[in-house]
C-alpha positions in Angstrom: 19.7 2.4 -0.1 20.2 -1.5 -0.7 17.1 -3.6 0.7 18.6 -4.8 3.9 20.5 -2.0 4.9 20.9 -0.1 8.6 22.6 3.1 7.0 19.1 5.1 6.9 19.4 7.9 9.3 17.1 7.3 12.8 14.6 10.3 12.0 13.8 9.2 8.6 13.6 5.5 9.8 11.3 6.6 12.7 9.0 8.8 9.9 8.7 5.4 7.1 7.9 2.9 10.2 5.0 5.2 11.2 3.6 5.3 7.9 4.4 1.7 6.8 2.5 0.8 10.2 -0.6 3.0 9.3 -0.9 1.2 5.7 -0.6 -2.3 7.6 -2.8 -1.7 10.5 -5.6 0.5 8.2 -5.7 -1.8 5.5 -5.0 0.7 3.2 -7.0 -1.0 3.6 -1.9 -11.3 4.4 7.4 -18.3 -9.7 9.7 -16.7 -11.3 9.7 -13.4 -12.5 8.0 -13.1 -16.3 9.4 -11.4 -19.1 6.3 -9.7 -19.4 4.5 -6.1 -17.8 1.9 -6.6 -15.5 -1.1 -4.7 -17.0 -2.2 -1.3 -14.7 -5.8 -2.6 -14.4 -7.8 -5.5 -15.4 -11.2 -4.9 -17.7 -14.4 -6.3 -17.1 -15.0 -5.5 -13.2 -18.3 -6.0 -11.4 -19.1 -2.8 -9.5 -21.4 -0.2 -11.5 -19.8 3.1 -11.2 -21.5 6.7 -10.0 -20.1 9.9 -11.1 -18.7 11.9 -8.1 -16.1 15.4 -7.4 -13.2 15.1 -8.7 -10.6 14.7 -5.7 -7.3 17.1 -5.4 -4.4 14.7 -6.7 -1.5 15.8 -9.2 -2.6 13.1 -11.4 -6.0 12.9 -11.0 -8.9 13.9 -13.7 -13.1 13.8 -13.5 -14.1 11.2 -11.0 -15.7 7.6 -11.6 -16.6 6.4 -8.6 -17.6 2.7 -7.7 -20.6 1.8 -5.6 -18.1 -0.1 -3.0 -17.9 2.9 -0.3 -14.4 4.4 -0.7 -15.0 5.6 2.5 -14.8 2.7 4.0 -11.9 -0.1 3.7 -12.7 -4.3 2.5 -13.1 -4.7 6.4 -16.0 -2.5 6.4 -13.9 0.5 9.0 -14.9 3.9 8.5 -12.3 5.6 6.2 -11.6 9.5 7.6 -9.3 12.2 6.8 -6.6 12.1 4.3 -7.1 9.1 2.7 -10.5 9.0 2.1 -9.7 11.9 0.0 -6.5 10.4 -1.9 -8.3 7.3 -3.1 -11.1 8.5 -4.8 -8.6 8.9 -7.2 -7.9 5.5 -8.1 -11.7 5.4 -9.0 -11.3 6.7 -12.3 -10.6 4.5 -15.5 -7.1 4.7 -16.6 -6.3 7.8 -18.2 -4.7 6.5 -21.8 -1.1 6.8 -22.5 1.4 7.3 -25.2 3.6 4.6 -26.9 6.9 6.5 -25.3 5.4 6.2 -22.2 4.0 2.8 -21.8 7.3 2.0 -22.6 8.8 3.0 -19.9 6.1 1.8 -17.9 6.0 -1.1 -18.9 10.1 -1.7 -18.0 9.3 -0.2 -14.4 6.8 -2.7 -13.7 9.3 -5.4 -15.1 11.7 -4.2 -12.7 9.7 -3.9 -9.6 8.3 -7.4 -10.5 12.1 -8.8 -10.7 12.4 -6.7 -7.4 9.7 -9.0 -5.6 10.4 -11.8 -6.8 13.7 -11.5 -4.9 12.2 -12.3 -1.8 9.1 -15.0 -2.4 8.3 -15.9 1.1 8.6 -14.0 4.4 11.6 -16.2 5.1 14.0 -14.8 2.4 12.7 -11.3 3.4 14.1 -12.0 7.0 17.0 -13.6 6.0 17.8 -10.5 3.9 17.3 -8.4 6.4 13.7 -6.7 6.0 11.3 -7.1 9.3 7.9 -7.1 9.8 5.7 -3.6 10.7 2.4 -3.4 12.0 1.9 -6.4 13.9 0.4 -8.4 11.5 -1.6 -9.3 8.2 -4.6 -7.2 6.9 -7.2 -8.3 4.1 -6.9 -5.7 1.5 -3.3 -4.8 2.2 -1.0 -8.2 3.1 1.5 -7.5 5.9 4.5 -5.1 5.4 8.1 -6.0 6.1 10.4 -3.4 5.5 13.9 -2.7 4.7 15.6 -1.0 1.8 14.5 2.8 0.6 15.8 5.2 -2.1 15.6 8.6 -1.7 14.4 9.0 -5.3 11.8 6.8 -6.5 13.2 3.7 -8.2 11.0 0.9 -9.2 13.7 -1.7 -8.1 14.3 -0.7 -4.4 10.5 0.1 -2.7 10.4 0.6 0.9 8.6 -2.7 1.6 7.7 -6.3 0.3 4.3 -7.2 0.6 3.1 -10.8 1.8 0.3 -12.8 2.3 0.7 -13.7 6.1 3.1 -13.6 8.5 4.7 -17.3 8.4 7.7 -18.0 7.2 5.7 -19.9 4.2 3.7 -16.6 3.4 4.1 -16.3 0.0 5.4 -12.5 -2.2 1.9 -10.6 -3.8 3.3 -7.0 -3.9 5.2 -3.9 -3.0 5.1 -1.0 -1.9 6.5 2.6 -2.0 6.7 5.5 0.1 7.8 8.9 -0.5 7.8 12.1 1.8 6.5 15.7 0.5 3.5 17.7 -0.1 2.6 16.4 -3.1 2.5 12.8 -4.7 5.7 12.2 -6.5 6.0 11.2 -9.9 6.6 7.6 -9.2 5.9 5.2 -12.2 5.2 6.8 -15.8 2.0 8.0 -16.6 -0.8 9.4 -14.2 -2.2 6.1 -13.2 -0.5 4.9 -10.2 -2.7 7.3 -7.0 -0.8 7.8 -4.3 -2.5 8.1 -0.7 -1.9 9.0 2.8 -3.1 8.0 6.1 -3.8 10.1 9.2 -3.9 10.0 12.3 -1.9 7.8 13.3 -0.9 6.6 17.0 1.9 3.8 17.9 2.3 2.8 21.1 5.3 -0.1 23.0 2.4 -2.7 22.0 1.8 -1.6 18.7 -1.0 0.4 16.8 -3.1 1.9 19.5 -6.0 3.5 17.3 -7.4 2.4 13.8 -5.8 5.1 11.4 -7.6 7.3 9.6 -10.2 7.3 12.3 -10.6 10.4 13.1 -8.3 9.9 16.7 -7.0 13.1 18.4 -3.3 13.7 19.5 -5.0 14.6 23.2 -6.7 11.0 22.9 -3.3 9.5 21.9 -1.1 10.9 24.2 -3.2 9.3 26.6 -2.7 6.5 25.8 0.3 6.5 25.4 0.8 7.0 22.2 3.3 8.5 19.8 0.8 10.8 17.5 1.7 11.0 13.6 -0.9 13.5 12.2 -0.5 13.2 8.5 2.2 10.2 6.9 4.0 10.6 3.2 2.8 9.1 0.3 2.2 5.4 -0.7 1.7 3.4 -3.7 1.3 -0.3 -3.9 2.2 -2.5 -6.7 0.4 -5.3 -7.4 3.0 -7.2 -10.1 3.5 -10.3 -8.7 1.7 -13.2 -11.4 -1.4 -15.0 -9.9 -1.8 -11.7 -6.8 -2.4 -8.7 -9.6 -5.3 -7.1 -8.4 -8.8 -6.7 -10.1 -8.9 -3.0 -8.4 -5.7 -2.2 -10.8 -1.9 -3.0 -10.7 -1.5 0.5 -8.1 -4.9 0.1 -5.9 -4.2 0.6 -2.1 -6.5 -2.5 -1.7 -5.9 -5.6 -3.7 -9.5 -8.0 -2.9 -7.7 -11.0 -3.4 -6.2 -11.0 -0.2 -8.5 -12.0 2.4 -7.7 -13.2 6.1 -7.7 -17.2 6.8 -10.9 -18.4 6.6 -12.0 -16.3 3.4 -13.9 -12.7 4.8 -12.8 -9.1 5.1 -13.1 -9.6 8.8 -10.4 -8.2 11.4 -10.0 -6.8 15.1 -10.8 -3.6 15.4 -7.4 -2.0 14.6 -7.6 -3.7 11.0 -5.5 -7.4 11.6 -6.3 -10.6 10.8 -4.9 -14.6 10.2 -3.1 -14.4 7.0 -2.1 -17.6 5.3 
C-alpha cells in the first residue's frame, strides 16, 4: 500500500493502530536525503556492559547487556512482559556480516532514508495523508503518524514516520515498521535490526488508558473501558535520518537523542511528553 492510502481493510487497520499506539505511548520507549548508508550502530558508547541469558529472538546470539536497565524505558517506567524480553536483543554488538549482504543493506537503508526524507516535518506527513497515533510525543520513541503499509516488508513503505514533536514544524528523525506473526520477520539484511513487541495494551475514546507493557489485566481494562490488545506484532525502528541516528544503533526501539522540551526523560505516567 502507497503512504497515504485508505484501501487497508478495517481489521488490519484496527490491529497496526493498537500497536503503533503501544510503541508511542510506552516509549518503546518527540536535509536532503544523502547518497550514503546510515551505519547500524555507532562505536565508542559509554555504558559498560554485563553478560546476561541470551533472549529467544530468530536473530539473536549470546547476550551483552548494558548497565542501563532494559527493563525499564529512558523515562525510568517499569518495562514488563513481551518486550522486556525482545530487547535484550538489541544488547548485543553487531553480529558481522558478509560483503553480499552489507550490500543489500546498505541499499535498504538508502531507501528507507529517501523514504523519510519524503515527509520532513509533521506538516507534509498530514498533507499526505498520514495522522498522528498515540496522543502525543515520547522521549525515546518521537511521536508516530501513520499511513501507508505493505504487506511484505519493503524498506520504502514503513507503517509510520517518526517525528520529533507534534507541531507542524516537528522535524523527520525515523521510521518505523510493523509486521504481524509469531515470529520476527526478516526485515532488513542481516541479523541486526531486533524486532520487539509490546503487551498489554488498553485504548480507550480518550486515548491510552494504561502504560503498556505494565503488567495491566484485560479485567482491569475492560473496566475501564478499555479495548484490551494482549500481545501486538512486531516493530522495528529506523533511525536513518542524518543528524537523529541514534548512539543505541540505527534499529534500537529507543533512540536517546530525543528528549521531551526542556531536555529530561521525564513524562506523565502513560509515557508522553512536550516534544519540540
Amino acid at each position: 500500500m502507497k503512504p497515504g492510502s485508505r484501501n487497508t481493510a478495517p481489521v488490519l487497520r484496527t490491529v497496526l493502530m493498537a500497536g503503533a499506539v503501544a510503541l508511542v505511548a510506552s516509549g518503546c520507549g518527540s536535509s536532503a536525503a544523502k547518497s550514503a548508508a546510515p551505519q547500524t550502530k555507532q562505536s565508542g558508547t559509554n555504558s559498560p556492559t554485563t553478560m546476561a541469558p541470551m533472549a529467544s529472538h530468530d536473530k539473536s546470539a549470546t547476550k551483552v547487556v548494558s548497565r542501563h536497565d532494559v527493563t525499564k524505558d529512558l523515562n525510568g517506567h517499569q518495562v514488563s512482559g513481551v518486550k522486556a524480553h525482545d530487547v535484550m536483543a538489541e544488547m548485543a554488538p553487531d553480529k558481522p556480516m558478509g560483503p553480499r549482504t552489507r550490500k543489500v543493506l546498505a541499499q535498504q537503508l538508502i531507501a528507507a532514508r529517501v523514504a523519510a526524507m519524503k515527509y520532513p516535518t509533521v506538516a507534509d506527513a498530514e498533507a499526505a495523508g498520514y495522522h498522528l497515533v498515540g496522543g502525543g510525543f515520547g522521549p525515546g520513541s518521537g511521536s508516530h503518524y501513520i499511513g501507508g503499509f505493505s504487506l511484505s516488508f519493503d524498506p520504502s513503505t514503513p507503517l509510520a514516520l517518526v517525528y520529533d514533536g507534534i507541531s507542524k514544524t516537528s522535524q523527520m528523525v525515523g521510521l518505523m515498521y510493523y509486521s504481524m506473526g509469531d515470529k520476527a520477520p526478516s526485515g532488513f539484511a542481516g541479523p541486526n535490526d531486533h524486532w520487539h513487541r509490546h503487551s498489554g495494551v488498553c485504548n480507550g475514546s480518550t486515548g491510552v488508558l494504561f502504560p503498556p507493557d505494565s503488567n495491566v489485566t484485560e479485567a482491569q481494562c475492560t473496566k475501564a473501558g478499555g479495548a484490551f490488545m494482549a500481545i501486538t506484532g512486531w516493530m522495528v525502528h529506523a533511525w536513518v535520518v542524518p543528524a537523529w541516528e541514534s548512539p543505541a544503533g540505527v534499529f534500537s526501539h529507543e533512540n536517546p537523542n530525543l528528549r521531551c522540551a526542556d531536555g529530561t526523560f521525564k513524562t506523565d505516567t502513560i509515557g508522553r511528553c512536550q516534544g519540540s
